[in-house]
ChimeraX commands (.cxc) that place a marker at each C-alpha (Angstrom):
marker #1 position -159.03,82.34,-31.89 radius 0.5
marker #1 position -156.09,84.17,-32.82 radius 0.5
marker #1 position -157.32,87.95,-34.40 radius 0.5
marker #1 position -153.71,87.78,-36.87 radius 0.5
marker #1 position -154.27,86.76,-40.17 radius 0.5
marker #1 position -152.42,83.80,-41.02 radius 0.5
marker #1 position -149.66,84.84,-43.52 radius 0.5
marker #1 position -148.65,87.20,-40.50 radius 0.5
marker #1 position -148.38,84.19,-38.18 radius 0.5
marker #1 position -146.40,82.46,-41.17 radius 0.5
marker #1 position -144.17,85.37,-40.97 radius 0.5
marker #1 position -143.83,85.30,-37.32 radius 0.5
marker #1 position -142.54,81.91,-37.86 radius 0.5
marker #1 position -139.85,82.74,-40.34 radius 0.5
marker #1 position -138.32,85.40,-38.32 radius 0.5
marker #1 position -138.42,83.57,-34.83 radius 0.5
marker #1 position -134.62,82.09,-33.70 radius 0.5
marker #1 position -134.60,78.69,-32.87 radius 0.5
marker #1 position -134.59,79.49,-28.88 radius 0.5
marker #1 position -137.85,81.59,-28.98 radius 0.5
marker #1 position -139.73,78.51,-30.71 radius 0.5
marker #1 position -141.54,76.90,-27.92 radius 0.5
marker #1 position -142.91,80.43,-27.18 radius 0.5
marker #1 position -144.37,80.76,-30.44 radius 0.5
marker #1 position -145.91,77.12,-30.15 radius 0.5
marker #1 position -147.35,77.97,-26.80 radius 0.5
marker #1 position -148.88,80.88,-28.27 radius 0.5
marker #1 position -150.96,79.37,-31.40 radius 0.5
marker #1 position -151.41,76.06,-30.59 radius 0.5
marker #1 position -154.93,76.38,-30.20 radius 0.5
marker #1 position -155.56,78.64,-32.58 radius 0.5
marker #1 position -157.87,75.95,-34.35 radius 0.5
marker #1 position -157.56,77.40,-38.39 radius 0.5
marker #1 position -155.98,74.93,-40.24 radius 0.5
marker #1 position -153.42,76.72,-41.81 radius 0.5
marker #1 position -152.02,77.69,-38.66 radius 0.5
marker #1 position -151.93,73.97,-37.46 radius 0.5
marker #1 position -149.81,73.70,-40.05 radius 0.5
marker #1 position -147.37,76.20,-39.20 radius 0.5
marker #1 position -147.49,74.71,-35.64 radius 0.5
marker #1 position -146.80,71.38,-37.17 radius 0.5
marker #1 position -143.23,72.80,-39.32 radius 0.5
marker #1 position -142.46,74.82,-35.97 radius 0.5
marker #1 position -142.31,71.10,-33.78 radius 0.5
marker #1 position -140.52,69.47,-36.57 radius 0.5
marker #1 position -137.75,72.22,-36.94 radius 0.5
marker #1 position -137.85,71.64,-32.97 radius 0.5
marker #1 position -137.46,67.91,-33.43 radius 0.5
marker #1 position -134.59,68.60,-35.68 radius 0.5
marker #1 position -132.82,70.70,-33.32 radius 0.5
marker #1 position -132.86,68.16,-30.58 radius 0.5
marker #1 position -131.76,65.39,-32.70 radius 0.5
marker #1 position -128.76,67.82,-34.04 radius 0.5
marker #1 position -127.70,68.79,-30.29 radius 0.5
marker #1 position -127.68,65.07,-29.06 radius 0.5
marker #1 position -125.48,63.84,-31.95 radius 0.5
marker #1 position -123.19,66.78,-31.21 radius 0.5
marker #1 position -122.77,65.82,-27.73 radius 0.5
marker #1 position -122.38,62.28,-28.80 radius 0.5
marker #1 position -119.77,64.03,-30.86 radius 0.5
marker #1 position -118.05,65.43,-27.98 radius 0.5
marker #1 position -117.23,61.65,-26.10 radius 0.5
marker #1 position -113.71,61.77,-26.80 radius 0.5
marker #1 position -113.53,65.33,-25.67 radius 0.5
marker #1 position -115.39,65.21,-22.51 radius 0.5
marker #1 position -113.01,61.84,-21.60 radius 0.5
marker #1 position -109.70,64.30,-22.49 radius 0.5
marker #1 position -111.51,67.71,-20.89 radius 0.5
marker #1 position -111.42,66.22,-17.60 radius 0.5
marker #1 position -107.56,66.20,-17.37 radius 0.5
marker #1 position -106.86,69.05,-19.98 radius 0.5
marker #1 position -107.90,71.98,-21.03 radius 0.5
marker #1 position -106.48,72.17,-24.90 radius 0.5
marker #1 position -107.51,69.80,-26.97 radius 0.5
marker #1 position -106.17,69.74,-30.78 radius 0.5
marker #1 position -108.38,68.37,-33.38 radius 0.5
marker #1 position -106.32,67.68,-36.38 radius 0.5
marker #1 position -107.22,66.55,-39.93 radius 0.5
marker #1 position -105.51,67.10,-43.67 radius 0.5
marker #1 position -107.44,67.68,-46.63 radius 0.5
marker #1 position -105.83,67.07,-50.26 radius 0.5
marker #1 position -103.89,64.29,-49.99 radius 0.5
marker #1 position -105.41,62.24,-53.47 radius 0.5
marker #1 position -105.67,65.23,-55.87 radius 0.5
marker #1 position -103.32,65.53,-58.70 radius 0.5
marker #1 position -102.71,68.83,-58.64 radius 0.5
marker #1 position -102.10,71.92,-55.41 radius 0.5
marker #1 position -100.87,71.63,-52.12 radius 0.5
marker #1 position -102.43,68.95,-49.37 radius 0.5
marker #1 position -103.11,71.27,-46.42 radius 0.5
marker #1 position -104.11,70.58,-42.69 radius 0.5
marker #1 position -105.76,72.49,-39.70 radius 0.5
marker #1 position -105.50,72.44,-35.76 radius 0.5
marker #1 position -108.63,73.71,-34.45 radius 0.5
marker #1 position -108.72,73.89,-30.18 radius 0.5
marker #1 position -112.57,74.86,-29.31 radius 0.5
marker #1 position -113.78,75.72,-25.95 radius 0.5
marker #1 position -114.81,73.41,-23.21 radius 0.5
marker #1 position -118.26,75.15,-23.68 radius 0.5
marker #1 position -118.86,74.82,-27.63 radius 0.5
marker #1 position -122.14,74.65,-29.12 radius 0.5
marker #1 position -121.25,75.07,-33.14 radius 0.5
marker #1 position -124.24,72.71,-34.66 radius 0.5
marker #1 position -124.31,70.76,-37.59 radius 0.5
marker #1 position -120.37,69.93,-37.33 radius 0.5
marker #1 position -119.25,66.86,-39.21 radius 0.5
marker #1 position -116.90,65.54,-41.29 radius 0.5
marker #1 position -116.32,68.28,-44.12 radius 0.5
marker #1 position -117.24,65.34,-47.20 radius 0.5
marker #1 position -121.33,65.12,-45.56 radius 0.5
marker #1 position -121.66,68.68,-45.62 radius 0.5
marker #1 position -122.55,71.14,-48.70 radius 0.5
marker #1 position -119.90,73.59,-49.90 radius 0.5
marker #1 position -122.35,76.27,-48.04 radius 0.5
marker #1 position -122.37,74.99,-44.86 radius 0.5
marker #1 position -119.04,74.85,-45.18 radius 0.5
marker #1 position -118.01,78.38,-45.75 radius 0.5
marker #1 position -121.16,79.28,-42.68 radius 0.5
marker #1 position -119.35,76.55,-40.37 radius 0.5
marker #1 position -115.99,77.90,-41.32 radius 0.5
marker #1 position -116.68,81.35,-40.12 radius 0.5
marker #1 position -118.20,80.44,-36.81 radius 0.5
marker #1 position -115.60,77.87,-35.93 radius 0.5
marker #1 position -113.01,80.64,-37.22 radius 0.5
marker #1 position -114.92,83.03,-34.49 radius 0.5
marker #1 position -115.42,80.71,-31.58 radius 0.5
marker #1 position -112.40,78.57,-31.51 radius 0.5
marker #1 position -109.22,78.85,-28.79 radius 0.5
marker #1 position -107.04,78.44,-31.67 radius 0.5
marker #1 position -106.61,77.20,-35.17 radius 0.5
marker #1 position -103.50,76.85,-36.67 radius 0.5
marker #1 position -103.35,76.08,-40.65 radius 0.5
marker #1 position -100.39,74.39,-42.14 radius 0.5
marker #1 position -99.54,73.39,-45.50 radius 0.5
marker #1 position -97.40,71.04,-47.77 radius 0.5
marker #1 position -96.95,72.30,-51.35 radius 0.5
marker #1 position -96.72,70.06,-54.80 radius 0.5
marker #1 position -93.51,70.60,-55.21 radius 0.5
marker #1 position -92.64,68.91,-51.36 radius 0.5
marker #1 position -95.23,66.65,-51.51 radius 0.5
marker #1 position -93.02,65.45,-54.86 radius 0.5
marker #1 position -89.48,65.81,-52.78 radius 0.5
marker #1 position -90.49,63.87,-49.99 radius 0.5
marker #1 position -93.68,61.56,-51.25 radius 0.5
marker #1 position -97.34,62.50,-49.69 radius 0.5
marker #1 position -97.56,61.30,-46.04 radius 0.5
marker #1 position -94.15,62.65,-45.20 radius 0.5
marker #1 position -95.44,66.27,-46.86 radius 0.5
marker #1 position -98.54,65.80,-44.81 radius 0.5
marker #1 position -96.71,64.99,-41.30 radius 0.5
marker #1 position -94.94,68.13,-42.15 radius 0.5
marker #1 position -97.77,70.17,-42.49 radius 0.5
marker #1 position -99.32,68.71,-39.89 radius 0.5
marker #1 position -96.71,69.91,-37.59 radius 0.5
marker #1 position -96.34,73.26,-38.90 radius 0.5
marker #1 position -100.52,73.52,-38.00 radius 0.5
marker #1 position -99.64,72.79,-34.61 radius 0.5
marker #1 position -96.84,75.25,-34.82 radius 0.5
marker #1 position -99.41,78.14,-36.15 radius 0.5
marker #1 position -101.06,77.29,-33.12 radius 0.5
marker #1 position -101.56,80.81,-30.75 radius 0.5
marker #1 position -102.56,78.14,-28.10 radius 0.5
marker #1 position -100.45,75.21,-27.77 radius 0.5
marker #1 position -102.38,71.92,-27.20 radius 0.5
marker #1 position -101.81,69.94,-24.41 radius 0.5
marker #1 position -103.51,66.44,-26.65 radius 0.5
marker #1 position -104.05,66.21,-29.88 radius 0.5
marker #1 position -106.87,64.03,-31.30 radius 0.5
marker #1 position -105.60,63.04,-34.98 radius 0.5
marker #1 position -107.64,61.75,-37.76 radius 0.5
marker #1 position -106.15,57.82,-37.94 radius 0.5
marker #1 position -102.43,59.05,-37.73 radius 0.5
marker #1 position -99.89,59.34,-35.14 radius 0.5
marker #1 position -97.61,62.68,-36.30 radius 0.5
marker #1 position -93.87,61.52,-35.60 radius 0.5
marker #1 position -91.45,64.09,-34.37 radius 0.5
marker #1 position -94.44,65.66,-32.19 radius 0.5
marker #1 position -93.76,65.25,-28.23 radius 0.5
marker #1 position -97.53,66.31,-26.91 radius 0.5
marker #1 position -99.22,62.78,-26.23 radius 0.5
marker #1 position -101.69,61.89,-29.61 radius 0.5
marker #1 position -104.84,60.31,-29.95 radius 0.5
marker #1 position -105.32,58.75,-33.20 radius 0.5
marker #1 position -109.10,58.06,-34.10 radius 0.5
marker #1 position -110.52,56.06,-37.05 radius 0.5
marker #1 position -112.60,58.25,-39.31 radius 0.5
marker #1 position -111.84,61.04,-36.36 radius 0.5
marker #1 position -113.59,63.60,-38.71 radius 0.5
marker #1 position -116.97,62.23,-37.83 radius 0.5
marker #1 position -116.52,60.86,-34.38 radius 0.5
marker #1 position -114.59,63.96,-32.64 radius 0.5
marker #1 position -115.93,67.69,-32.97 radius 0.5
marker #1 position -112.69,68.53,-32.86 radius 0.5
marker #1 position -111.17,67.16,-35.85 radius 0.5
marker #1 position -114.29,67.65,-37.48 radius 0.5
marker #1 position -113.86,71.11,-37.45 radius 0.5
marker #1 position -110.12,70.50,-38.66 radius 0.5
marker #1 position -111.54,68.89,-41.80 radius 0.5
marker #1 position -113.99,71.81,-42.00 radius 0.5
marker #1 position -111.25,74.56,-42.00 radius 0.5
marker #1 position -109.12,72.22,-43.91 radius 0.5
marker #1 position -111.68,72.17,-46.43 radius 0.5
marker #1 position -112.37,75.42,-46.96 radius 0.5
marker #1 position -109.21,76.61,-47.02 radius 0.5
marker #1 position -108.09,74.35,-49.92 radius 0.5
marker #1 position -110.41,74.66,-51.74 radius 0.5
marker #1 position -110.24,78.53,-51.79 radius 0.5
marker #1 position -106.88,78.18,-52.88 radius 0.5
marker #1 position -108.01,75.96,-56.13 radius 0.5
marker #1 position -110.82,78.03,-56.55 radius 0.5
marker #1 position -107.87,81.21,-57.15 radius 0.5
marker #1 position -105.66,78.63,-59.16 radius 0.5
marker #1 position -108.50,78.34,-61.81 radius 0.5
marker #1 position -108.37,81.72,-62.59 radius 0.5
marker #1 position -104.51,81.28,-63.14 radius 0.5
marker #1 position -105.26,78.22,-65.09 radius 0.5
marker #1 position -108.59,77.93,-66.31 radius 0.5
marker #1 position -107.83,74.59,-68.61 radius 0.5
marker #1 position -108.39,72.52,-66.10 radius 0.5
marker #1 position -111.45,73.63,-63.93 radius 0.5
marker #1 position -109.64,73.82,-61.02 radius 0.5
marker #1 position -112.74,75.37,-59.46 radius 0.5
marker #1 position -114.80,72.45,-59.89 radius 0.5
marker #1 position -112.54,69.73,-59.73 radius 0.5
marker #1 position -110.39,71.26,-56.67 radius 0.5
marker #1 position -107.34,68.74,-58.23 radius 0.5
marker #1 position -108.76,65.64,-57.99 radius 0.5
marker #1 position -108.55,63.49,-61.50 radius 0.5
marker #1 position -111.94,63.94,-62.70 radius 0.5
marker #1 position -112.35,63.61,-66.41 radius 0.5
marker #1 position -112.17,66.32,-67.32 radius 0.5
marker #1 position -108.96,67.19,-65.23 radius 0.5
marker #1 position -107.30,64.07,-66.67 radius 0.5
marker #1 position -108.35,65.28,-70.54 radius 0.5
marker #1 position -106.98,68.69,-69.93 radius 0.5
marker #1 position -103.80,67.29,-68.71 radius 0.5
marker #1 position -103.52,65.08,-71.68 radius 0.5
marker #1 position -103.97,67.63,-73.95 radius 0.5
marker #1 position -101.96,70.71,-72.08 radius 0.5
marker #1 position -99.54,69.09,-70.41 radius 0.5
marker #1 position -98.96,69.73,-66.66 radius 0.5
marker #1 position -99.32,73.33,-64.78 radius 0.5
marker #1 position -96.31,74.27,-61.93 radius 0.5
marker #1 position -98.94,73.50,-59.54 radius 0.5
marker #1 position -99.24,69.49,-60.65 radius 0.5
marker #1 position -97.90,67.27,-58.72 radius 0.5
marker #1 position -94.95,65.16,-60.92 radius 0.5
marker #1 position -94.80,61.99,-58.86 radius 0.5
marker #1 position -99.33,61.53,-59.21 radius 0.5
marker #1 position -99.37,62.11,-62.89 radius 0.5
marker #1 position -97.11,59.39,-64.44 radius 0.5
marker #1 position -99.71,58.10,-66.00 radius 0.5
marker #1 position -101.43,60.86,-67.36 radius 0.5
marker #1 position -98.28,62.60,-69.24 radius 0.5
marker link #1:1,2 radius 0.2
marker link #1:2,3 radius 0.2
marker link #1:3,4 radius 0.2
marker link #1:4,5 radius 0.2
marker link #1:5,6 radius 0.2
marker link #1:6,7 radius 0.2
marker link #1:7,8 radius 0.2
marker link #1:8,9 radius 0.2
marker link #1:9,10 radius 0.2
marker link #1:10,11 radius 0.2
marker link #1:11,12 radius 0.2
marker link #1:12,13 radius 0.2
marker link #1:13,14 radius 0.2
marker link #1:14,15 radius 0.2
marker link #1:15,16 radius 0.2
marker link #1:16,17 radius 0.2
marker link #1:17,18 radius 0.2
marker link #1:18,19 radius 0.2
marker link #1:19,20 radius 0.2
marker link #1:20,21 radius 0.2
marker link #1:21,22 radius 0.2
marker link #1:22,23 radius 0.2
marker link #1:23,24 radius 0.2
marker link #1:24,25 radius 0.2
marker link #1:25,26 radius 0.2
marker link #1:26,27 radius 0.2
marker link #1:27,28 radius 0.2
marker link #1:28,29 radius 0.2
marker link #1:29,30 radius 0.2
marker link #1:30,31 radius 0.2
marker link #1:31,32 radius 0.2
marker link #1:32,33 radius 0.2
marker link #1:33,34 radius 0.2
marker link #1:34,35 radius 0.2
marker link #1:35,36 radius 0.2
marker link #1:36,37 radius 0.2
marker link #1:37,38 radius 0.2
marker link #1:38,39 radius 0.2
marker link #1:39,40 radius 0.2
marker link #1:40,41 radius 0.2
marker link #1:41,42 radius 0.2
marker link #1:42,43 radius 0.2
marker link #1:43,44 radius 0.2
marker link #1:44,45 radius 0.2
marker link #1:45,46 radius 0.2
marker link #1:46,47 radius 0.2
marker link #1:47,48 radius 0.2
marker link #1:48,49 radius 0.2
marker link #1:49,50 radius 0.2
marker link #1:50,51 radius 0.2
marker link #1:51,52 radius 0.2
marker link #1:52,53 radius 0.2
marker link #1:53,54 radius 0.2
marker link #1:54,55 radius 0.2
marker link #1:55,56 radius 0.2
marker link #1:56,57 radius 0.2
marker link #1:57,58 radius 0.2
marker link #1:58,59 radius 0.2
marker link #1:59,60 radius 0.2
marker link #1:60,61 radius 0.2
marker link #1:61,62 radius 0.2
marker link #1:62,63 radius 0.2
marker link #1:63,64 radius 0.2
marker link #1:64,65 radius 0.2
marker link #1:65,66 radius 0.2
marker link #1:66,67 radius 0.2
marker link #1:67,68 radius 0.2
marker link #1:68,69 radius 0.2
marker link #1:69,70 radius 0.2
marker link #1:70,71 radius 0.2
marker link #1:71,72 radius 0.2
marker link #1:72,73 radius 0.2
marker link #1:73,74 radius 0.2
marker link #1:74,75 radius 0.2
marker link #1:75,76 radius 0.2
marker link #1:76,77 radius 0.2
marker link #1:77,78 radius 0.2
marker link #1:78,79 radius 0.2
marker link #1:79,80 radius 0.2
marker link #1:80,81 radius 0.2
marker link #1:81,82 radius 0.2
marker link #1:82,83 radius 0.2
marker link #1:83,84 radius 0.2
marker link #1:84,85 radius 0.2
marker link #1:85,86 radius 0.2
marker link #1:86,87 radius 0.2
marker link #1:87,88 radius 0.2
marker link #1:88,89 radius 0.2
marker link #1:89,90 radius 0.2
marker link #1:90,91 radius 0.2
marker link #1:91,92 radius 0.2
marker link #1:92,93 radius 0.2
marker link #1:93,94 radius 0.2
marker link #1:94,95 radius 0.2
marker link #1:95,96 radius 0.2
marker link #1:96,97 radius 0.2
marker link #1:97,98 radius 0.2
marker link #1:98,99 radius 0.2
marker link #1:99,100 radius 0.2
marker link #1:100,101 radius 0.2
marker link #1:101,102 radius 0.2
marker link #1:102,103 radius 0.2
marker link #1:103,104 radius 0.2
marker link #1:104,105 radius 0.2
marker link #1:105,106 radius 0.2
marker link #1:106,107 radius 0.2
marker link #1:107,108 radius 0.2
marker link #1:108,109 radius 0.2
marker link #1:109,110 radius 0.2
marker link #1:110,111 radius 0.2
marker link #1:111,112 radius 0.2
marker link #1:112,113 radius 0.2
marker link #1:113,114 radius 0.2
marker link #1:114,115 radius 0.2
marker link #1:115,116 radius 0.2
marker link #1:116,117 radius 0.2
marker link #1:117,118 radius 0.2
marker link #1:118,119 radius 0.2
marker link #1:119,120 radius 0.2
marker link #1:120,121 radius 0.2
marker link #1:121,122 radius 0.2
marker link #1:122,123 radius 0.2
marker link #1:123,124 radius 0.2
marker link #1:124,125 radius 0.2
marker link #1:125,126 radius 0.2
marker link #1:126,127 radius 0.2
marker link #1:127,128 radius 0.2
marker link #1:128,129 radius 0.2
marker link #1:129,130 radius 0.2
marker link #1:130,131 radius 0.2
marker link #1:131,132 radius 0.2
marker link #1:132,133 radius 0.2
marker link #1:133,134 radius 0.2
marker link #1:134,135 radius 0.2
marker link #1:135,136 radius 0.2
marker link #1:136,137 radius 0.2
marker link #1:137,138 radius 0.2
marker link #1:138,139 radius 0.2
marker link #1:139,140 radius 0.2
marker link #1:140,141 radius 0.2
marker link #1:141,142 radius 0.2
marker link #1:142,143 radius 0.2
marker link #1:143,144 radius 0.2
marker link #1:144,145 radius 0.2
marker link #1:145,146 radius 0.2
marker link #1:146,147 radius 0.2
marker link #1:147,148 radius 0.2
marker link #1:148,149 radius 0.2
marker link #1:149,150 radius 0.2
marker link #1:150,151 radius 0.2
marker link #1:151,152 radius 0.2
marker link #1:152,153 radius 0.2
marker link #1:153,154 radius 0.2
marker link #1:154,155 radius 0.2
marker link #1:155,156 radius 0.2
marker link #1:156,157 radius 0.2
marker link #1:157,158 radius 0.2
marker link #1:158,159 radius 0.2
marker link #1:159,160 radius 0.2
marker link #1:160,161 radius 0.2
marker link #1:161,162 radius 0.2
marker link #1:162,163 radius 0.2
marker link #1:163,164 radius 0.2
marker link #1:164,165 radius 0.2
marker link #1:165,166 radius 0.2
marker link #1:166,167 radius 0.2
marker link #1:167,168 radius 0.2
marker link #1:168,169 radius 0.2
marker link #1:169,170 radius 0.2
marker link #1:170,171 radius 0.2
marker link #1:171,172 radius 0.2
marker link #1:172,173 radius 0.2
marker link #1:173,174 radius 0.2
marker link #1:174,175 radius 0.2
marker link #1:175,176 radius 0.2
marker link #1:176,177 radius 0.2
marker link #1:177,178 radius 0.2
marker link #1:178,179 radius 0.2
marker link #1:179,180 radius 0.2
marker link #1:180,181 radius 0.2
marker link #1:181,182 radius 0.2
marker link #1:182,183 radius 0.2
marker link #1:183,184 radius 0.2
marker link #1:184,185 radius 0.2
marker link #1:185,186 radius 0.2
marker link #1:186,187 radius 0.2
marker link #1:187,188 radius 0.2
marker link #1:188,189 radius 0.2
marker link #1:189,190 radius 0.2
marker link #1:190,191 radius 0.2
marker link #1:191,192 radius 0.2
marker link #1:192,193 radius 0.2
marker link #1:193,194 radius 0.2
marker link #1:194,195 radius 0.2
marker link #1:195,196 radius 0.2
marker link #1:196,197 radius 0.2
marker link #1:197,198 radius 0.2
marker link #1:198,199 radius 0.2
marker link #1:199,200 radius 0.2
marker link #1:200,201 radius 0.2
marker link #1:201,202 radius 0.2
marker link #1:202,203 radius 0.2
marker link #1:203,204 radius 0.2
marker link #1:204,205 radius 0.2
marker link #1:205,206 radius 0.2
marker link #1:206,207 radius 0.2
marker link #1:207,208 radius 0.2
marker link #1:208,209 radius 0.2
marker link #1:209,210 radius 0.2
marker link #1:210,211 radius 0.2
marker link #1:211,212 radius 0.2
marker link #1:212,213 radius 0.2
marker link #1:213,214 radius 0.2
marker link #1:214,215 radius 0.2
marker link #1:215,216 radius 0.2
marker link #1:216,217 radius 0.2
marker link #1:217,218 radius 0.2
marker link #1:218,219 radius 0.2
marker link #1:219,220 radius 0.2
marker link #1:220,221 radius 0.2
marker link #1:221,222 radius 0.2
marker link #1:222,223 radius 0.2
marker link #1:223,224 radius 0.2
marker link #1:224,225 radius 0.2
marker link #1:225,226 radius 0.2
marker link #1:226,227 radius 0.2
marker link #1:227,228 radius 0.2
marker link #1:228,229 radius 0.2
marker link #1:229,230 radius 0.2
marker link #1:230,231 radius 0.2
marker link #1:231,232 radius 0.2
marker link #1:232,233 radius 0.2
marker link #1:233,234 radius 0.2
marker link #1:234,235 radius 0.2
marker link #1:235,236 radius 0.2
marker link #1:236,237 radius 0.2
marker link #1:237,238 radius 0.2
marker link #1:238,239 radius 0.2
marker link #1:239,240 radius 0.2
marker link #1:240,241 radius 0.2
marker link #1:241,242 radius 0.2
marker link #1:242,243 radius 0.2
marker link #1:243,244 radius 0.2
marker link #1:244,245 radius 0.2
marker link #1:245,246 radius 0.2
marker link #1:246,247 radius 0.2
marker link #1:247,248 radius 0.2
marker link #1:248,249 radius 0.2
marker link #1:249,250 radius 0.2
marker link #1:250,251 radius 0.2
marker link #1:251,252 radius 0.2
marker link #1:252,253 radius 0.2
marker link #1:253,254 radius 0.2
view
């Protein structure tokens, strides 16, 4: 029987990283108090967990694995803002290494505004490249919303310090782009890729509408990101549009 008290084993546990798990298993398993079969018990599930996560990541990785064998630069691509009523629609081109292992990527919608930001800054450290681009209201009026997003689709490609040699796209095919596309159906939760496109995507917007509340507070930009919630629409009813409202999506509204 183990001479530590329990709550120290408890702590043990708490402090261990994922990889050092089995260790800590091995090492109180027969222990025999209850309340450390307990802690034994969490440590297999959060081990469970973990092997569940890294097999649906490299189930996530099909397309790339078929593309990695004939190039080395693949470009996930996805746009995030194209329904709101109000900011710019912007897009990402993330290229990650033949060798990733970022966890817990998905498309950005599944996952919690803090895993989010946490993803954000590891695919922002690991990553070959990303490249941002962005459309604002005022194009996305000139030349209606898919031709706004193309546009900032290419310019993400542009911002790219790598150049990709394929580009997996989420259900689109970019016109006026010469490297060979793939476009995927619901590519943000079937490609790592453009999963962590829609991630960077995400995060970036919504940054940006976080700042525009502060500029104008009336309509809880920092909430509502631009989308017509309620109480988007109401402000708009009652305050008219901001410059940052996009004319041709609030006909109806105004």
């Amino acid at each position: 029987m183990s001479e530590k008290k329990i709550t120290e084993i408890q702590k043990e546990y708490k402090e261990a990283d994922l990889e050092l798990l089995p260790d800590f298993i091995q090492e109180y398993i027969n222990d025999g108090r209850p309340g450390v079969s307990k802690i034994i018990g969490q440590a297999q599930k959060k081990m469970e967990k973990l092997r569940l996560e890294k097999e649906r990541i490299f189930r996530l990785k099909e397309y790339e694995n078929k593309y990695w064998e004939q190039y080395e630069f693949i470009g996930g691509i996805d746009e995030v803002g194209r329904g709101p009523l109000a900011g710019p629609v912007i897009t990402a081109c993330v290229i990650l290494p033949k060798d990733c292992e970022i966890l817990y990527i998905n498309d950005s919608k599944k996952l919690t505004a803090a895993k989010r930001e946490e993803l954000y800054e590891e695919i922002m450290e690991k990553a070959v490249s990303v490249g941002i681009g962005a459309a604002s209201e005022a194009r996305i009026d000139d030349i209606n919303i898919l031709q706004a997003t193309y546009e900032a689709m290419r310019q993400a490609i542009e911002e790219s310090s790598v150049e990709p040699q394929i580009l997996l796209n989420d259900a689109v095919t970019i016109p006026q782009v010469k490297i060979p596309q793939v476009p995927i159906i619901k590519g943000d939760a079937k490609s790592i890729t453009i999963g962590a496109a829609s991630i960077i995507a995400k995060v970036t917007r919504d940054r940006m509408m976080v700042e525009y509340d502060s500029i104008y507070p009336e309509y809880h930009f920092a909430s509502n990101k631009g989308y017509g919630s309620a109480e988007h629409i109401e402000a708009l009813k009652k305050y008219g549009p901001c410059p940052i409202h996009r004319k041709s999506f609030i006909g109806n509204f105004v």
